[in-house]
Gaussian input, Z-matrix of N, CA and C with variables (Angstrom, degrees):
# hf/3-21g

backbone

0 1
 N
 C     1     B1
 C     2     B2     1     A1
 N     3     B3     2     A2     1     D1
 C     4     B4     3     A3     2     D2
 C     5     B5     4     A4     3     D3
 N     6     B6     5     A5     4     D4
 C     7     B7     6     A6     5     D5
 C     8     B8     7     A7     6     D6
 N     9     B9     8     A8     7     D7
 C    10    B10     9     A9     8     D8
 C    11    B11    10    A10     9     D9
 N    12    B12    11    A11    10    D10
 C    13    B13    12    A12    11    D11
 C    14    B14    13    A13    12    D12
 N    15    B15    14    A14    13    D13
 C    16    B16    15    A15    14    D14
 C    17    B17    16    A16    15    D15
 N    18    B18    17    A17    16    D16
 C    19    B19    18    A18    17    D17
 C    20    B20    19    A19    18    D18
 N    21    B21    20    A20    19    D19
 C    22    B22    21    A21    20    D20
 C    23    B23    22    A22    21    D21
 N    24    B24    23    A23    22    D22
 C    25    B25    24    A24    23    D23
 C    26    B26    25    A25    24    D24
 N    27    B27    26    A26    25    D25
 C    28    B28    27    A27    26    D26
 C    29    B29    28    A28    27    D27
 N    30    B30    29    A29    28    D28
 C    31    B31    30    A30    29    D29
 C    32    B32    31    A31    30    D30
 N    33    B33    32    A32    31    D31
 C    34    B34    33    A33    32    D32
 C    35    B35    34    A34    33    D33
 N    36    B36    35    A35    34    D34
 C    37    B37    36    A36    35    D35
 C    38    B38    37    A37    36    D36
 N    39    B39    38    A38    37    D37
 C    40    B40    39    A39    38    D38
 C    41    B41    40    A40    39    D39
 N    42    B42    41    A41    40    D40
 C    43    B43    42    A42    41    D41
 C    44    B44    43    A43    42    D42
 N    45    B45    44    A44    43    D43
 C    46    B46    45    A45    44    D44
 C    47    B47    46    A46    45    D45
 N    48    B48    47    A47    46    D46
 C    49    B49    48    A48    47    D47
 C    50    B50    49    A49    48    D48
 N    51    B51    50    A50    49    D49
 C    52    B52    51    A51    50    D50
 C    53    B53    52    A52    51    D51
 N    54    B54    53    A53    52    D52
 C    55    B55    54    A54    53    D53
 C    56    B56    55    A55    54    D54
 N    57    B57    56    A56    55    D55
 C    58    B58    57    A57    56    D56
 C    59    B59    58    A58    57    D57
 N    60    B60    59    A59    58    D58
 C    61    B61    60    A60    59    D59
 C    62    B62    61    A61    60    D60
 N    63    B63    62    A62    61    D61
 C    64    B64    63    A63    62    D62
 C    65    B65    64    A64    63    D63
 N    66    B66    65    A65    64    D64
 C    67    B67    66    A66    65    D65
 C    68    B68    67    A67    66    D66
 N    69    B69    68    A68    67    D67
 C    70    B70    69    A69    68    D68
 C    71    B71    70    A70    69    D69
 N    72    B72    71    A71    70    D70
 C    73    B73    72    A72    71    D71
 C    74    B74    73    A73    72    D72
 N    75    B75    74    A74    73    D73
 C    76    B76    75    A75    74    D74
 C    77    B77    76    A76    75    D75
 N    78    B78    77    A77    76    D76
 C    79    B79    78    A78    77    D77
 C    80    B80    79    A79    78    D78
 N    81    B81    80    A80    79    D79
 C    82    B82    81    A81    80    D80
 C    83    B83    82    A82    81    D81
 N    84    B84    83    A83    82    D82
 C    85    B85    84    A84    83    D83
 C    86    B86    85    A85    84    D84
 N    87    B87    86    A86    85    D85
 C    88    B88    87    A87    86    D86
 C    89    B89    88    A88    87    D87
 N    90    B90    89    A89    88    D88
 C    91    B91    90    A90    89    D89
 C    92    B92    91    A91    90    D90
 N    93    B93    92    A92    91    D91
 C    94    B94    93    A93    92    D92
 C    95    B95    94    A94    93    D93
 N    96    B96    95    A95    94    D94
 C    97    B97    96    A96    95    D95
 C    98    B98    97    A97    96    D96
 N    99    B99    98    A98    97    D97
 C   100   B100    99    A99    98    D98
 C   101   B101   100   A100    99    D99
 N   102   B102   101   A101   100   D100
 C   103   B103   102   A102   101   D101
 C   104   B104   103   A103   102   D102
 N   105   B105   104   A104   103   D103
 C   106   B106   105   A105   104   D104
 C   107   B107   106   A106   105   D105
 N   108   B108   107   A107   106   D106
 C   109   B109   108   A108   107   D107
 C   110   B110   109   A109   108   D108
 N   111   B111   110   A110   109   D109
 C   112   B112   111   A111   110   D110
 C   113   B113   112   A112   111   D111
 N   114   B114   113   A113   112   D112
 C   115   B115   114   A114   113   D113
 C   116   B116   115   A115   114   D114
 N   117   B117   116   A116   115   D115
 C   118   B118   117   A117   116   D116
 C   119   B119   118   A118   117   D117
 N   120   B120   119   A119   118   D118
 C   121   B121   120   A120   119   D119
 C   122   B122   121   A121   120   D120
 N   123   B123   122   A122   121   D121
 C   124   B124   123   A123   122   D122
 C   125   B125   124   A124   123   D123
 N   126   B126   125   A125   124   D124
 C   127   B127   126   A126   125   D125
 C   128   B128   127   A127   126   D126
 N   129   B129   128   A128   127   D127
 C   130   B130   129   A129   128   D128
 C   131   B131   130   A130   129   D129
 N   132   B132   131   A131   130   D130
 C   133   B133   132   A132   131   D131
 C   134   B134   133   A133   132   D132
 N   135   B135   134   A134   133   D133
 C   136   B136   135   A135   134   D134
 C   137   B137   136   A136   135   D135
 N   138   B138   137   A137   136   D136
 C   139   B139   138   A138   137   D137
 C   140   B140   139   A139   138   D138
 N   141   B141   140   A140   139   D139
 C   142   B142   141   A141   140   D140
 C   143   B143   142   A142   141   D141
 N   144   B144   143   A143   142   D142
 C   145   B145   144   A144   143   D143
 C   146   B146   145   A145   144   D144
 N   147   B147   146   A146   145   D145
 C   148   B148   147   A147   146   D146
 C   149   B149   148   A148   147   D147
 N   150   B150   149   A149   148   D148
 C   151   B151   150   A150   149   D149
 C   152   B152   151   A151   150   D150
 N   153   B153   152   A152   151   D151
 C   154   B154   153   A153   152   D152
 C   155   B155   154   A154   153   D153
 N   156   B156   155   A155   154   D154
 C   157   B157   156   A156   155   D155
 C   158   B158   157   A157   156   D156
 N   159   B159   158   A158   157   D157
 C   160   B160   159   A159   158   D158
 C   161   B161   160   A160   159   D159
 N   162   B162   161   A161   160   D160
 C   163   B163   162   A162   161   D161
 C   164   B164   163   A163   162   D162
 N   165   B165   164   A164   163   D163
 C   166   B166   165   A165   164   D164
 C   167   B167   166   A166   165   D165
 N   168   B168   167   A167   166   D166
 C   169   B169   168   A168   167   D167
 C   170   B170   169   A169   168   D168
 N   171   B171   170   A170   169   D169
 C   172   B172   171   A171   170   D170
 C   173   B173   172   A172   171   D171
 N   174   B174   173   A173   172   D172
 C   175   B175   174   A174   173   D173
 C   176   B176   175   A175   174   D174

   B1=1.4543
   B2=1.5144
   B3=1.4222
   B4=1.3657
   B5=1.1462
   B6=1.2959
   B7=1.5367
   B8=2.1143
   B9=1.0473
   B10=1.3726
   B11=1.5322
   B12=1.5256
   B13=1.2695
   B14=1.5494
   B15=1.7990
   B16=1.6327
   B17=1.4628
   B18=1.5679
   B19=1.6282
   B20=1.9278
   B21=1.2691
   B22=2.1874
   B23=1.4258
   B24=1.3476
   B25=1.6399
   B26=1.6056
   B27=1.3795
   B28=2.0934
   B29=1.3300
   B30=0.9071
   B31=1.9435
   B32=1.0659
   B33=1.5091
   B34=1.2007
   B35=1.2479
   B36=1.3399
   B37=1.3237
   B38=1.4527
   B39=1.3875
   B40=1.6085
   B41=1.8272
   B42=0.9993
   B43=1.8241
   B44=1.5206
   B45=0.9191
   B46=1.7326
   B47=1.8360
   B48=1.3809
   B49=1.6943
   B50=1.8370
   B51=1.6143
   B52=1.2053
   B53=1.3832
   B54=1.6491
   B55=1.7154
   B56=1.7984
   B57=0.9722
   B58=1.3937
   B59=2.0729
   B60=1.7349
   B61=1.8185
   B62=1.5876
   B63=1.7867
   B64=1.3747
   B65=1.6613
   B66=1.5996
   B67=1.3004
   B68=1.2622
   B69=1.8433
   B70=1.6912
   B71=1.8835
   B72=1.4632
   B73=1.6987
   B74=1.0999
   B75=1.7881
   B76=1.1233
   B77=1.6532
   B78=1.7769
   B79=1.4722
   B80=1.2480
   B81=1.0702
   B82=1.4452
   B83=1.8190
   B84=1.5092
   B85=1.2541
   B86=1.8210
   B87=1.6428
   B88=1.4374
   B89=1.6770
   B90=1.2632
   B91=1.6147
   B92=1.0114
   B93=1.5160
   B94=2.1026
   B95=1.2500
   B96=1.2747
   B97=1.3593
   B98=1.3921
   B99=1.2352
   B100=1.7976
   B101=1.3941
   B102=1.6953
   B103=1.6093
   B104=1.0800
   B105=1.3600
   B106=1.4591
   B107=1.8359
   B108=1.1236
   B109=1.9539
   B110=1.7639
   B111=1.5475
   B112=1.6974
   B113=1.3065
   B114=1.1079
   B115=1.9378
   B116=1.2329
   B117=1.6143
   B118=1.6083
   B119=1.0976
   B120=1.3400
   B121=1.6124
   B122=1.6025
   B123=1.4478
   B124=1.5922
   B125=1.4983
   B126=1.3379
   B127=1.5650
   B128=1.7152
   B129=1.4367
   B130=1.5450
   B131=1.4867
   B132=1.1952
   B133=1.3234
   B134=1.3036
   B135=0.7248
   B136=1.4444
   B137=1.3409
   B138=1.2830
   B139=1.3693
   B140=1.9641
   B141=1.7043
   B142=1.2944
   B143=1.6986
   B144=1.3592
   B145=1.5503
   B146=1.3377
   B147=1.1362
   B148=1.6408
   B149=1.8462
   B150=0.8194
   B151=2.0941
   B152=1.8736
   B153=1.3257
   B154=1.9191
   B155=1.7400
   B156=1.4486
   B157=0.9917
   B158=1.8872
   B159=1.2788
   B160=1.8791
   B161=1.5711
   B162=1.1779
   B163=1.6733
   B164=2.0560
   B165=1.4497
   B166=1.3125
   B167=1.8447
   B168=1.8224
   B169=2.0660
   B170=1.2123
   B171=1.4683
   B172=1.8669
   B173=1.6153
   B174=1.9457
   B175=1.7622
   B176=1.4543
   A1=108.56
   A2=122.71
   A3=124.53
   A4=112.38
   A5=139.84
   A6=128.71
   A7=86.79
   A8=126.20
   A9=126.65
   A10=135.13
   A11=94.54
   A12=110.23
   A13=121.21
   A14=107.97
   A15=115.47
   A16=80.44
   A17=114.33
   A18=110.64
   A19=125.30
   A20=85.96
   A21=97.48
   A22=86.81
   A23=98.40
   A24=111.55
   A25=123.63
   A26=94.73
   A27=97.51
   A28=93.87
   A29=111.21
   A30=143.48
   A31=107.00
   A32=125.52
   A33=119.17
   A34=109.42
   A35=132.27
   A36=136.69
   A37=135.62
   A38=92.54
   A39=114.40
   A40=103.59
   A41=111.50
   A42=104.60
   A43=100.92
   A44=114.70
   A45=105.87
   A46=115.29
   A47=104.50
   A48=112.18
   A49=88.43
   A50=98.17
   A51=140.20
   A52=93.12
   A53=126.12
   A54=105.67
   A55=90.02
   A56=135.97
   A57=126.60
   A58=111.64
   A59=72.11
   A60=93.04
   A61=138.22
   A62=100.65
   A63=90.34
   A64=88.86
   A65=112.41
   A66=122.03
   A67=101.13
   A68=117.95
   A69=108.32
   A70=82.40
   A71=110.19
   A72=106.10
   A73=112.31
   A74=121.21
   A75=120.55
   A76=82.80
   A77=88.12
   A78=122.31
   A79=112.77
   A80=129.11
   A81=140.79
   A82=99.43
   A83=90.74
   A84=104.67
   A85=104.01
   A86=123.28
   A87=100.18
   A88=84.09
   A89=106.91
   A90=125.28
   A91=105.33
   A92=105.92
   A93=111.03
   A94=103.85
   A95=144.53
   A96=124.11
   A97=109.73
   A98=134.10
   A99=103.78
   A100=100.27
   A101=101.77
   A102=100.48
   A103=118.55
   A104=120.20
   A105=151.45
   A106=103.93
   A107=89.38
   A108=127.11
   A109=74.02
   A110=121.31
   A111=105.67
   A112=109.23
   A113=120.60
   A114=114.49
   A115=131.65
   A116=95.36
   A117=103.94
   A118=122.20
   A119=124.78
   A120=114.70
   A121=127.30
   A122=101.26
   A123=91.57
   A124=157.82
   A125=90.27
   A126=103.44
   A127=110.80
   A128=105.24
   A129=114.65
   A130=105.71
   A131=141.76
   A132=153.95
   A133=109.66
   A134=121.78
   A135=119.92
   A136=104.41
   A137=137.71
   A138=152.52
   A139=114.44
   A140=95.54
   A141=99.62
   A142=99.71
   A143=146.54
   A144=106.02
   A145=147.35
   A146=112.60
   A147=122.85
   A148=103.42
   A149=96.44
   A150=103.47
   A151=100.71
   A152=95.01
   A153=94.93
   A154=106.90
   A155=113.92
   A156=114.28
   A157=135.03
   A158=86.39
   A159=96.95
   A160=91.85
   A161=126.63
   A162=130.78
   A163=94.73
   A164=91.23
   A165=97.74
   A166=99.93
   A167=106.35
   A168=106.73
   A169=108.48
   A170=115.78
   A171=91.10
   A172=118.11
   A173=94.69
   A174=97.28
   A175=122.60
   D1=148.05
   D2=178.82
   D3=-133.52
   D4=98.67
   D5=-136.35
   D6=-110.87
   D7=-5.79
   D8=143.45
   D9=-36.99
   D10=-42.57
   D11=-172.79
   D12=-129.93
   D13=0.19
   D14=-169.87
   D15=-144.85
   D16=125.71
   D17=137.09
   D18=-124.57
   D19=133.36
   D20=-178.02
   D21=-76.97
   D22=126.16
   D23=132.62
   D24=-124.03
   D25=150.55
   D26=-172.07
   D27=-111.88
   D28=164.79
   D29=-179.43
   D30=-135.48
   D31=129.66
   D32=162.34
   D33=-109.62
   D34=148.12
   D35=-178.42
   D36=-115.16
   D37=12.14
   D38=-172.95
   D39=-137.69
   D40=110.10
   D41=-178.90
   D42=-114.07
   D43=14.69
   D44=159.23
   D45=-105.28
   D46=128.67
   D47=-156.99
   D48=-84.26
   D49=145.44
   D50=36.36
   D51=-116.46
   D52=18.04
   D53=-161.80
   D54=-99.09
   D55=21.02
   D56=-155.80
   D57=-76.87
   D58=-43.47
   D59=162.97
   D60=-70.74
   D61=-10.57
   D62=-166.70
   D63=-130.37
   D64=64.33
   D65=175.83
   D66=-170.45
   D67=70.38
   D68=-170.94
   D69=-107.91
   D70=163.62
   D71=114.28
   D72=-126.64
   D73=-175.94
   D74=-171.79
   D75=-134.69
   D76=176.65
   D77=-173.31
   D78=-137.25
   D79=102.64
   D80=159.98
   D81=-81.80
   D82=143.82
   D83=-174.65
   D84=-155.13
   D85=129.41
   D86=-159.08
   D87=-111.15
   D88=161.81
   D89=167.82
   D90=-112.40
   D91=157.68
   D92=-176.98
   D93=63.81
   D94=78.28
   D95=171.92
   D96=39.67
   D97=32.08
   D98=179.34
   D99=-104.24
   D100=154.61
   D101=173.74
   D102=-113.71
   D103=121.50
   D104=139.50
   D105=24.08
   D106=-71.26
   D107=-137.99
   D108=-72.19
   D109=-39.55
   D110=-179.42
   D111=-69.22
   D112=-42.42
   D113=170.76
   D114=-45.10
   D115=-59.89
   D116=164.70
   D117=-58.92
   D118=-40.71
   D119=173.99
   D120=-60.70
   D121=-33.97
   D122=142.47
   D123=-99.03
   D124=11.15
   D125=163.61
   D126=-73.26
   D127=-47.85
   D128=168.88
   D129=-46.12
   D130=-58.93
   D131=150.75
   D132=-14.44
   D133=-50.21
   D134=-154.82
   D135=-115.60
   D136=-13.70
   D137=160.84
   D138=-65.88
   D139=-52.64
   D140=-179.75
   D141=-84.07
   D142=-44.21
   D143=148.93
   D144=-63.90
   D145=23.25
   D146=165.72
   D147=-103.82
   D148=-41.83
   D149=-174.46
   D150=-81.97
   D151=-11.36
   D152=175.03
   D153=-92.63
   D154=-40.31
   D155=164.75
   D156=-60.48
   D157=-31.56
   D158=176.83
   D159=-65.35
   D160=-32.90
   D161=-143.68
   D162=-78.44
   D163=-40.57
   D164=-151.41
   D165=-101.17
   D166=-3.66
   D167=144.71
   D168=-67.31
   D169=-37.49
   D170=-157.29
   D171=-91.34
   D172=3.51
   D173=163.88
   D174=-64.87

């Protein structure tokens, strides 16, 4: 992370608990010319091998 050049922000969209947490989005936003779309593409990355791996414990 390079918080120079990338900042996350979350939203929550639910303010009644316990759902408050499991209704974010986020915002990538790049500084300096940086782009976004390279972060996110590996967060997606790295999300869909973590959710491929859960898939392939509970075989």
């Amino acid at each position: 992370m390079d918080p120079g050049n990338i900042s996350i922000g979350a939203h929550s969209h639910d303010e009644q608990e316990p759902y408050r947490l499991l209704n974010l989005t986020f915002t990538l936003t790049g500084k300096n010319n940086t782009d976004p779309d390279r972060l996110a593409g590996v967060i997606e990355e790295v999300l869909a091998e973590y959710f491929d791996s859960l898939i392939k414990k509970k075989i």
